[in-house]
N, C-alpha and C positions, 0 to 999 in steps of 0.2 A: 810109830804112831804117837798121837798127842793123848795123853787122855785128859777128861774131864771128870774130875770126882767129885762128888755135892754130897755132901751126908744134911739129911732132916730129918726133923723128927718125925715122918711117917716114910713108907715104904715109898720110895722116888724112882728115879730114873738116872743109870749114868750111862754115858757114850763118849766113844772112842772118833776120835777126828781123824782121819786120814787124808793128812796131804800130799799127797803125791803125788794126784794132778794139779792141783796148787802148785808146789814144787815146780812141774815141769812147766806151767804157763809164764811163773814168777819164780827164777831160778835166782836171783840177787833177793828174796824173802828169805827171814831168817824167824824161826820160832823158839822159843824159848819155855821152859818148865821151871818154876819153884815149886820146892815143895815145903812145908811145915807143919807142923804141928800147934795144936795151943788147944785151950781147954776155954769153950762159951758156957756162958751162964744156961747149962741144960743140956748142952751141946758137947758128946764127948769124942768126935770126930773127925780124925783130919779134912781140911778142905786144901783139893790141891787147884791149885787156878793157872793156867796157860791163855797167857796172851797170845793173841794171835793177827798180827798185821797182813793185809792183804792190798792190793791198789784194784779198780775198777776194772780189769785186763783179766781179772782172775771167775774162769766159769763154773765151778763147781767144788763141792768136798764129797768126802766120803765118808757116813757114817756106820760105826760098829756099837752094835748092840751088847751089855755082858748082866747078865740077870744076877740080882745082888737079892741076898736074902732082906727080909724085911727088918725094922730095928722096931725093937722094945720105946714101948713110950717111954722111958729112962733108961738114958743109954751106960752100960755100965763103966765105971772107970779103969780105965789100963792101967794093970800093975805094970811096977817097975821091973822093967829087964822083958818085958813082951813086947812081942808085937801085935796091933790089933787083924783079926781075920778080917780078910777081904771078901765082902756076900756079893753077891749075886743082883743086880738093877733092873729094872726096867728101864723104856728107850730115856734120854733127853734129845729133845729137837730142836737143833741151831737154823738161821733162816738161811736159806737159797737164792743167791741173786744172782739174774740173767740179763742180758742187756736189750734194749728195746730195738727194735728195727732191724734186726739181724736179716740179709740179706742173702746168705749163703745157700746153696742146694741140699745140702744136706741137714737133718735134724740136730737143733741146735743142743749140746749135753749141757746138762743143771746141776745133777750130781748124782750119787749115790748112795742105795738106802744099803745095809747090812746089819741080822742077827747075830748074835754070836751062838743060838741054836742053831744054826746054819753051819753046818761044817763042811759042806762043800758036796754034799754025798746027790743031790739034786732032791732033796726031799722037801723040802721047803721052797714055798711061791710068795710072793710078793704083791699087792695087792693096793690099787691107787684110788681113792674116791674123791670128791669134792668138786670146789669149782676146775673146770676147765679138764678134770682128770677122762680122758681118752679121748675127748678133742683139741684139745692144744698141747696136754702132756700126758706121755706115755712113758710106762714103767717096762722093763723088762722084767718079768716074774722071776726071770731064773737067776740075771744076776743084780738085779735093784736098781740098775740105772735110769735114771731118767732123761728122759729129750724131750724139747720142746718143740712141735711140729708143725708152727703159725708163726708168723710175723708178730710181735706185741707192740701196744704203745703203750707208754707208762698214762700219756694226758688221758688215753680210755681209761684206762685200769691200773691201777700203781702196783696192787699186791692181787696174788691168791692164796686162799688159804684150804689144803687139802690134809687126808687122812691116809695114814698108809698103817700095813698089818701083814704081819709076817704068816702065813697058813701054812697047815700041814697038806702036801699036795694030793697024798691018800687019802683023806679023811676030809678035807675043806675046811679043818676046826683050826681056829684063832691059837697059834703058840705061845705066842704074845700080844697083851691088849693094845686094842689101836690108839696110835695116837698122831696127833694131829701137829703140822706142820703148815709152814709162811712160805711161798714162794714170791720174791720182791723184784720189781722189773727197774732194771738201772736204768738212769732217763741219761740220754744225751741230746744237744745242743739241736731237735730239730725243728725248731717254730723260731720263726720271728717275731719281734713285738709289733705288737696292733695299738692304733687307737682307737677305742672304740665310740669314742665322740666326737671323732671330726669328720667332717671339718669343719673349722672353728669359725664364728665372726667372733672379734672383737670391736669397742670402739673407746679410744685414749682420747681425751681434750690435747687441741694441738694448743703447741706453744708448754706443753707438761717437759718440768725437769728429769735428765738423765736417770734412769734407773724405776720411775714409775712401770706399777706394776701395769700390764696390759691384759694375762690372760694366763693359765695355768692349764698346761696341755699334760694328758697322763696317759700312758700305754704300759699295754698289758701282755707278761710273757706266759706259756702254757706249760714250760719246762719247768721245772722242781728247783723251786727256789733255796731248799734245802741241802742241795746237790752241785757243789761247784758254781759257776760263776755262768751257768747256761742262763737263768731268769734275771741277771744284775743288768738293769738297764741305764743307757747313759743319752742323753739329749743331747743335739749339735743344729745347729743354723744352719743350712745351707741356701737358702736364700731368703735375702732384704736389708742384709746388713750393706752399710752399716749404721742403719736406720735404727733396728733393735735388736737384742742377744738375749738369748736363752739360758736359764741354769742345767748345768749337764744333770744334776739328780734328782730337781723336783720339778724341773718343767715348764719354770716358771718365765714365760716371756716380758721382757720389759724393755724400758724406749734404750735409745745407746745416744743419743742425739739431741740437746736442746734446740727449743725454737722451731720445731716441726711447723710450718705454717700450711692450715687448712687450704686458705686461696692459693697458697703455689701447686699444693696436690694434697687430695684429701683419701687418696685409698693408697693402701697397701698390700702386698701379698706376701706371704713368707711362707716359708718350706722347712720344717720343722723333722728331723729325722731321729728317732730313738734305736739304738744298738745295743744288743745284749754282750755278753764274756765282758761284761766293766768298759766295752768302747775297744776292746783288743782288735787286732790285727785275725780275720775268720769268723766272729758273730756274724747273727744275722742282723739286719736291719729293718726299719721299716719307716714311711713317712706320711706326713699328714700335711694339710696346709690351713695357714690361717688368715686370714681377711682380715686389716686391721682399718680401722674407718679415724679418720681426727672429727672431731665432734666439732662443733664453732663458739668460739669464745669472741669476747666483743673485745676486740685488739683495732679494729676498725671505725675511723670518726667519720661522719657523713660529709658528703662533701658536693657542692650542686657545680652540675657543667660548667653555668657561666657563672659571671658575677652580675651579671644586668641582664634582665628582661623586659619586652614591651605589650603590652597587649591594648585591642580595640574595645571599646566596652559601647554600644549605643543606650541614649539615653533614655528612651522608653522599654528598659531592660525590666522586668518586674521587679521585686525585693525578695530576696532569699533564692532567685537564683546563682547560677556558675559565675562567676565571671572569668574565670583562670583555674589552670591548673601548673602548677612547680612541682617540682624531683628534684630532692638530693640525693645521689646514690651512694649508697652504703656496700659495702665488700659481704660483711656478716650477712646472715642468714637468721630466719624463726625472732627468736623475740630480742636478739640482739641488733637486729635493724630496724625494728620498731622506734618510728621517729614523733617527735611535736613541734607545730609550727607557730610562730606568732609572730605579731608585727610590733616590730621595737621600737620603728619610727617613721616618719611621714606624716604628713595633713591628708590621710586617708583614716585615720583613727576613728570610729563610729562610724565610718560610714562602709567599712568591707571587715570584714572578719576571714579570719585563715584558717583551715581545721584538716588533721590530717586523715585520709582514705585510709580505716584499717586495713583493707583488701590490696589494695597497691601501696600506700605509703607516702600517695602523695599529697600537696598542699593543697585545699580545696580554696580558692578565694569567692566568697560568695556577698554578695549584694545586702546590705543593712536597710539604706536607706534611698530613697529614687532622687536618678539626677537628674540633674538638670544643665544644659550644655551652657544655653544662657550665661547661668551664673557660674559656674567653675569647667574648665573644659578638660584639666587633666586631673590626675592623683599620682604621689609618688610613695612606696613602700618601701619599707626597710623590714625584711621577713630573715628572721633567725628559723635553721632545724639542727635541731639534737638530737641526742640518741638517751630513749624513754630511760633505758638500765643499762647504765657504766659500770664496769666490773673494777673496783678498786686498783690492780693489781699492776692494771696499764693507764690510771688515771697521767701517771707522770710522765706519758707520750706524746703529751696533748690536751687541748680541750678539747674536747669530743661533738662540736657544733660548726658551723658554719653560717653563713650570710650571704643576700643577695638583694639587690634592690631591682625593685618592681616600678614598673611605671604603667599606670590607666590612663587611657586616651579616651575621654569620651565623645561618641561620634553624633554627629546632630541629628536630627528625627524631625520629619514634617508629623507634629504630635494634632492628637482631636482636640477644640477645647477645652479647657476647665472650668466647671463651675467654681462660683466664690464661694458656694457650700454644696459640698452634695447633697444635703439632705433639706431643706426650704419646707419650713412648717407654717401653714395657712390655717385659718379659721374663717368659718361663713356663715351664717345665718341662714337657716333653712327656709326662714319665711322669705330671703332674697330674692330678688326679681331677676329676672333674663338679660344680661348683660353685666350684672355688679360685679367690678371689679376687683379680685381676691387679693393677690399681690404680685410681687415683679421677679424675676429672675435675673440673674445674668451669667454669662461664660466669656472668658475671653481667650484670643488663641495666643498659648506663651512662643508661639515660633516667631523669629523676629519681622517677618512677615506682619503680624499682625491684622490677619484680615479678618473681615467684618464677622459678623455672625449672624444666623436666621435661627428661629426657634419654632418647634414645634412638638404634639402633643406625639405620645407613641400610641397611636389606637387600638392596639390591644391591650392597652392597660384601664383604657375609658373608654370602651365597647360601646356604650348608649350616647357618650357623645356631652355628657354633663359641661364640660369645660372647653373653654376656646381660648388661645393666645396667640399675642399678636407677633408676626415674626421677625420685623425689627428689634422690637422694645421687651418683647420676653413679658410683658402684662398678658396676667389670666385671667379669667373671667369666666361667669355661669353662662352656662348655654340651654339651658334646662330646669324648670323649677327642682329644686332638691327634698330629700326627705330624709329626715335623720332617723325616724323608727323603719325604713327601708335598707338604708346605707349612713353608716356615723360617720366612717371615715372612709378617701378618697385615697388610692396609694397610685400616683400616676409619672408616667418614665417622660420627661422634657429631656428632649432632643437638641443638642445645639447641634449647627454644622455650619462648616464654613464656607464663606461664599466661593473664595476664589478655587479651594479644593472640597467640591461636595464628598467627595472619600472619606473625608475628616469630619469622624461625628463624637461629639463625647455628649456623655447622660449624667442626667440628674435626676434628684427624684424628688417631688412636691408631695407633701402629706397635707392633702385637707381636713380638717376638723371641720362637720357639721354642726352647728350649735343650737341646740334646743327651742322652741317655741311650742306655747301654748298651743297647740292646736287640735289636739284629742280630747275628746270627756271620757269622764270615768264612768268604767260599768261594772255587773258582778264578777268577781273576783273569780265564781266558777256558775255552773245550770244547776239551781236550788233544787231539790224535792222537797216543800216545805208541808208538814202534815199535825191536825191538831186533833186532838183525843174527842172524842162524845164528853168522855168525863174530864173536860178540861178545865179548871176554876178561872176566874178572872184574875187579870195580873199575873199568867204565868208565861214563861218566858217560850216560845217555840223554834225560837230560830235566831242564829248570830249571821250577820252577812259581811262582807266586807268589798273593798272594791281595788280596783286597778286602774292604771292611766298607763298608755305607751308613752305617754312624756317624761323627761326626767327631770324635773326640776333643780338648781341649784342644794337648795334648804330642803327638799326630800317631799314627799307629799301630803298634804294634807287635806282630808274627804271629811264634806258634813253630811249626813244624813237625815232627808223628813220624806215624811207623807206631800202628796201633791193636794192641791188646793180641792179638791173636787173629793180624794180618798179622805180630808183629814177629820170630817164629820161622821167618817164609821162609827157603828156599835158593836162592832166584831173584835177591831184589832187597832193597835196604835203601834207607833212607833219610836226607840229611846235612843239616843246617838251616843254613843262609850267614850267620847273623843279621843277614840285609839284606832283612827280610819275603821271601826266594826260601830255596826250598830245592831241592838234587839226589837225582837217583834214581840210583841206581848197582846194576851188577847186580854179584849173590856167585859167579857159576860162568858158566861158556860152556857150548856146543854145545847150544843152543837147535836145536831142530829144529821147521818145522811141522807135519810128520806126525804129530809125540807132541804137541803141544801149540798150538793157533795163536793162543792169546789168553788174556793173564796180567791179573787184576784185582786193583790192591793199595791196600788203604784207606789212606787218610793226612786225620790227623786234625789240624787247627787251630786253634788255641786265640790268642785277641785279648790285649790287653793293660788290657781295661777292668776295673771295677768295678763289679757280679761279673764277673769274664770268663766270655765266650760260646765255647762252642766248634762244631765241625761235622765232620762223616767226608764226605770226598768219594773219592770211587773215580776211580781212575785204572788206565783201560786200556791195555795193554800188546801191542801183537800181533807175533809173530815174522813177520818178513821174509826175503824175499832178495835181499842189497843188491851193489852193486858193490866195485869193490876202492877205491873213494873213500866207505864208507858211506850210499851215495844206494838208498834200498829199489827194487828193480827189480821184485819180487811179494811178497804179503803174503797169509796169511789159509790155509785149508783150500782154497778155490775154488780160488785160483793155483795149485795143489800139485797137486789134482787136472789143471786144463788141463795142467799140466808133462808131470801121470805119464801121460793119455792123449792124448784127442780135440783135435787144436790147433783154435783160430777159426774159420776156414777152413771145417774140418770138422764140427761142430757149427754152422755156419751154411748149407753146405750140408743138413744133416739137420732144420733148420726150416724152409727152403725147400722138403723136399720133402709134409713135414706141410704145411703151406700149399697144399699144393699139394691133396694129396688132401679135404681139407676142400672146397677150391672144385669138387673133382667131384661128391662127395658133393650137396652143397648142388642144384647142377644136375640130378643125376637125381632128387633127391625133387621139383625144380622142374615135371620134365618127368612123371613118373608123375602129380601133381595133374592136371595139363594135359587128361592123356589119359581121367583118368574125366569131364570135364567131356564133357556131350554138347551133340552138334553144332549151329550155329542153325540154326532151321529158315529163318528171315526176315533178309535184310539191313536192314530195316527196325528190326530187334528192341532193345527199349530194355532194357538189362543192368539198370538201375538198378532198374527198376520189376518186370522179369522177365515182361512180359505178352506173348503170343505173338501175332501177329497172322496173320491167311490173307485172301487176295484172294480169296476164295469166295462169290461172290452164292448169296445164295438162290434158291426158285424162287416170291418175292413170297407174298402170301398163302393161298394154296392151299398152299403148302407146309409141311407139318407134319413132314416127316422129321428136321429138323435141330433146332427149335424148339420142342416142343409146350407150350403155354400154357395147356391146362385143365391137363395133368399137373404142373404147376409151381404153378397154383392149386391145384389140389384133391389132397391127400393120398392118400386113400383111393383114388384113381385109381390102377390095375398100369401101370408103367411096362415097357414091352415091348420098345420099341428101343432099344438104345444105341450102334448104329453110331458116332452123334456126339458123345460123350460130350466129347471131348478137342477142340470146338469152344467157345471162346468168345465168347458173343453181344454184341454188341458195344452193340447200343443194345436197349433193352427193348420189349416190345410197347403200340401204345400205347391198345389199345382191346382189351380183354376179349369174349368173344361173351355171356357171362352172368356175372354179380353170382356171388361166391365162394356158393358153395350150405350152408356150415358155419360155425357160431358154437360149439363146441365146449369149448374152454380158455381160458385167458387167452393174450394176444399175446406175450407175453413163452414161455412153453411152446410153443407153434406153432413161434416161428420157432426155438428151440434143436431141435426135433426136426425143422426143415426141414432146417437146417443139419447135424445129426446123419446124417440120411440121403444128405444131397447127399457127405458124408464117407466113409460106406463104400461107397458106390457110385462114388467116385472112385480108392479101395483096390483096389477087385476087378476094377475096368474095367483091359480089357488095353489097351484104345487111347487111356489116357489121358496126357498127360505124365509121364515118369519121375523128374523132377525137379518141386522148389518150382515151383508157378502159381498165377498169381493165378486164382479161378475167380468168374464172376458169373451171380448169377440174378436174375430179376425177381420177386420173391414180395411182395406188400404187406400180408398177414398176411389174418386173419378177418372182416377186413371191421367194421364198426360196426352198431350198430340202426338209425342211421338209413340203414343201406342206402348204396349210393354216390352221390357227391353234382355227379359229372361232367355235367354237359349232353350230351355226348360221348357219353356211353354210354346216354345216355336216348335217343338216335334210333331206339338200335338194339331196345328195348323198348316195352312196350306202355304205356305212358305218356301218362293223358289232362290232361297239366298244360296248362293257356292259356297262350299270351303272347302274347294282343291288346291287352293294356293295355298293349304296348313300342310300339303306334300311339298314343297320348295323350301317349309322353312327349316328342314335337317331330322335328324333322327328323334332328337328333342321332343318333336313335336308328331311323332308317326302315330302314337296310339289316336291322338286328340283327329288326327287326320283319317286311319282308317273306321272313326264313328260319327264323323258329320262329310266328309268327304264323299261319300255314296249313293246314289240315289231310293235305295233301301231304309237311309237310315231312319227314315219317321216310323219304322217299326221297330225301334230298337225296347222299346218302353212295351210292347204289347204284350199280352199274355199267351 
């Protein structure tokens, strides 16, 4: 055995190592013992120390326990020629290591616990707690060994750390105090390295020098990096080269290649593999890939397909539109093909502009100013495009522009005329007469045609028709007297068109100015309420007036104001001209009263400052008031005067309240006297509307003649005897006669006006009959005809030898209709 001695200054622990399964796992291991002496500051104890080598292959020791007395807090010093006594330890505990992933059927051994209170006699038990202690490891009580009974991984769990305690196995009592130990799990090689952030993009500017970085790729091992060369990871290529290459230790991807051109190929892929054991021969491996993109750099000068282009432009093109579009194509991409266009040369200068399409790129030619084929038929351009942002770096490749020349063909257009001005401003005298000639137009057609022109007015621009022009010569003229306080100015569309092609219209536009004349007088300025105090003194001012004209004069207006010849003799009021177009009214005397007088009208006549001048008499009302002691009218007029002298509001509103009143009586009794001549209903049933009186009065069926008599109603000449029933109306008519009308007498039209004639005074003279409007009904069908009646109905009841056997021939159809007029029975079919 090895031992381990440790002297401290308090009661410790020493243990005895036994290798012997050491030994036999690792039989080329070789251990070694020094031993010495020496004296520490405090310390007066040998330490003996044994190295001890072992290699990974080696699964457990064995340790012994040997109880050492306790030492003195100053330990005493060894005389010379002694030797010091050897006490008695408690345990020390060295660690345990097992290897991970043990594979084997049987329980893996760790090692060995032993007391040295243990003498073999079986008296003593051994005792394991902590992590994992009797489910992954087990002790054998009797002789301390330990096994491990699970697979471990070190990446779960690297170490355990358990307690172990020697007991008395009679007694269960602790021989020795527990102490605590390390079981460490040796890692071997079993993970591969991961990346745990790929896979990768990257993206490199193409055209980047050798060895630019691209992208730093990192994987990760699970194995104990502290432990042999299982976590040493190494990087290798294996696919893209030899594009780009990796650093085996940091990962780091960069180009291998100058001159990578984006346009030949812009992606890449690569396969990036990291290996653990330093890249040996049995690590594992693992791989990732990465995505490498070339970004576009401006290596690219624009450059157009052709060198000449032609295009057709007509010449009634408008201004600021297309006329063309050019592309130069550029290779680059985003804002490296970003081009400007402009025209360097040609006799198209001012008159097209070139600008380029942010969206496409390309050259927009657009239209400045209108052609004209006439006068120039073609244009030739000289258009430069470049590229916006040149990267220094490849300036020395090139110039970075190109050139092409453009040519405009302008194509001729059968055009509308043109006026010589489009805008023709006229002036006219509103007092002009019907016919004055305003002014002339003209248009001529610039196609070299040159045909004639006609001219006319657009009439929905001169609705009423004011203006007429002549359609040769384009002279305008009134058609209309004009009015310049109606319409000042005249805005009207002349029409030119031309003869030989009436298709061809061009416009123009005449502005007439209406020009002023005298012709309105002036009048008040607004409708005065002019009112003067009772207590008003003479010479006080009551009123400023001023005036207005619809004319406008040149030099602006000028109003004189007077009294008319006829007012200028008053003694009430006169009148003062401000000459500020106002003038005042001022009274000549006081004590205006409204009882003598409530309302003064005084003419005032105003005269304008035109040529002729216009005048006008406008009257202005005057009405005596009664004001407060601040001039403010409190009552005005004869009315106020009277309310003063009698009847207050109040009181003349009571006295229409109570006229109101008697009116709404009034109204009710003529309501109620109507009412009362209305007579009584006889029926709740009774329909107002129609006025027809109804009775719940059966008859007494047919034997009953008192109510109904049917010959008397046919036959005229019959004395009608009773009229008890007069004021009965029958309600349905009779429907079967006992004899055929016995008279043919008049016409039908005379019969029944003298049925009706009599059924009229006999409804006059009848005391029992309604005394109001009835409707009355009777059954009369008039004189009958020659051919006698033509009812079946009424043939039973007669002596009628008509057949109807031949209604037996006409099928089943008709059997019933045949077994009741088919018989010689049948005229008692109706009897009772």
């Amino acid at each position: 055995n090895t031992l381990f001695v440790q002297h401290l200054p308090v009661p410790w622990i020493s243990s005895a190592l036994d290798y012997r399964s050491f030994h036999s796992c690792c039989p080329a291991t070789t251990c070694t013992m020094s031993r010495s002496c020496s004296v520490w500051g405090g310390l007066s104890i040998v330490t003996l120390l044994t190295l001890v080598q072992w290699e990974s292959c080696c699964w457990g020791m064995t340790l012994n326990s040997v109880q050492l007395h306790p030492a003195s807090s100053r330990p005493p010093r060894a005389e010379a020629g002694t030797v010091p006594l050897r006490h008695k330890r408690n345990w020390v505990w060295n660690q345990f290591f097992v290897l991970e992933e043990y594979t084997g059927d049987d329980p893996l051994y760790v090692g060995k616990l032993h007391s040295d209170v243990d003498k073999g006699e079986g008296r003593i038990k051994y005792v394991l707690t902590g992590e994992g202690a009797t489910t992954i490891f087990t002790i054998d009580e009797n002789t301390g060994d330990i096994h491990a009974t699970k697979r471990l991984d070190r990446e779960e769990q690297a170490y355990y750390t358990l307690r172990a305690q020697a007991r008395d196995r009679a007694t269960n009592l602790p021989v020795e105090p527990e102490s605590e130990f390390v079981i460490k799990v040796q890692d071997i090689n079993d993970n591969e390295p991961k990346f745990p952030d790929g896979p990768y993009q990257a993206h490199v500017p193409e055209m980047s020098p050798v060895g630019t970085s691209v992208v730093e790729v990192k994987a990760t091992d699970a194995d104990d990096p502290t432990y042999g060369n299982s976590a040493r990871v190494v990087y290798s290529i294996l696919e893209g080269q030899p594009y780009f290459s990796v650093e085996p230790k940091t990962g780091i991807v960069r180009t291998a290649l100058p001159n990578m051109d984006r346009e030949a190929r812009d992606q890449y892929l690569l396969v990036i593999q990291a290996k653990d054991m330093g890249g040996q021969m049995g690590g594992l491996s693992g791989t990732t890939t990465v995505t490498v993109t070339l970004t576009d750099v401006n290596d690219n000068p624009p450059r157009f397909s052709r060198k000449s282009y032609q295009f057709a432009v007509p010449e009634s093109l408008p201004v600021a539109s297309v006329v063309a579009k050019i592309k130069a194509l550029d290779s680059d991409v985003g804002a490296n093909a970003e081009m400007e266009y402009r025209i360097i040369e040609g006799d198209g200068l001012g008159v097209f502009r070139v600008e380029p399409d942010a969206d496409t790129q390309e050259g927009v030619i657009t239209l400045q100013k209108n052609l004209d084929f006439e006068t120039k038929s073609s244009y030739t351009l000289k258009i430069e495009a470049s590229n916006k942002n040149i990267d220094p770096r490849f300036r020395a490749q090139g110039p970075f522009s190109d050139t092409a020349m453009v040519k405009l063909v302008v194509e001729n257009v059968d055009e509308p005329p043109v006026f010589s001005s489009p805008i023709s401003r006229m002036s006219v005298s509103e007092a002009a007469k019907v016919g004055t000639i305003i002014g002339t137009v003209s248009a001529l057609d610039p196609d070299s045609t040159n045909s004639p022109i006609r001219y006319s007015i657009d009439r929905n621009t001169d609705l009423e028709r004011f203006f007429n022009i002549e359609a040769a010569t384009g002279i305008i003229s009134t058609a209309k007297p004009l009015d310049r306080e109606v319409n000042a100015v005249h805005n009207i569309t002349i029409l030119a068109i031309e003869s030989l092609d009436p298709a061809q219209v061009g416009k123009g536009i005449a502005l007439i100015t209406v020009m002023d004349v005298n012709d309105n007088a002036p009048v008040f300025a607004i409708e005065y309420e002019t009112f003067v105090c009772e207590t008003a003194q003479p010479g006080q001012v009551i009123e400023t007036i001023s005036a207005v004209d619809k004319d406008e004069p040149p030099s602006g207006h000028r109003f004189f104001f007077s009294l008319t010849a006829e007012a200028a003799g008053n003694h009430n009021f006169t009148l003062r001209d401000n000459k500020d177009n106002t003038a005042s009214v001022l009274t000549k005397r006081g004590g205006f009263q409204r009882r003598e007088q409530a309302m003064y009208r005084l003419p005032v006549l105003i005269v304008d400052s035109g040529s002729p001048a216009l005048s006008s008499t406008n009257t202005l009302s005057i009405r005596v008031c009664d004001c407060d002691s601040d001039g403010t009218p409190q009552a005005c007029g004869t009315e106020a005067f009277l309310l003063s002298a009698g009847l207050s509001t109040g009181a003349l509103m009571a006295i229409l309240a109570c006229i109101l009143t008697l009116l709404v009586l009034v109204l009710l009794i003529v309501t109620v006297r109507r009412r009362k001549k209305e007579p009584l209903i006889l029926d709740e049933d009774r329909d107002v509307r129609e006025n027809i009186v109804r009775y719940d009065d059966e008859g007494g069926g047919e034997e009953d003649t008192e109510a109904f008599d049917m010959v008397a109603l046919r036959n005229l000449n019959v004395a009608r005897d009773s009229k008890a029933r007069r004021d009965v109306t029958p309600e349905v008519p009779t429907l079967y006669c006992s004899r055929p009308p016995p008279y043919k007498i008049t016409p039908d039209n005379g019969i029944f006006r003298d049925f009706i004639w009599d059924r009229l005074k006999d409804a006059d003279v009848d005391p029992s009959a309604p005394p109001y409007d009835s409707l009355q009904t009777y059954a009369f069908e008039g004189s009958g005809s020659v051919a006698e009646s033509l009812s079946s109905l009424e043939s039973l009841s007669t002596d009628s030898e008509q057949s109807y056997d031949y209604l037996s021939d006409w099928g089943p159809r008709f059997k019933k209709l045949a077994d009741l007029y088919g018989h010689n029975d049948s005229s008692n079919i109706f009897s009772s």
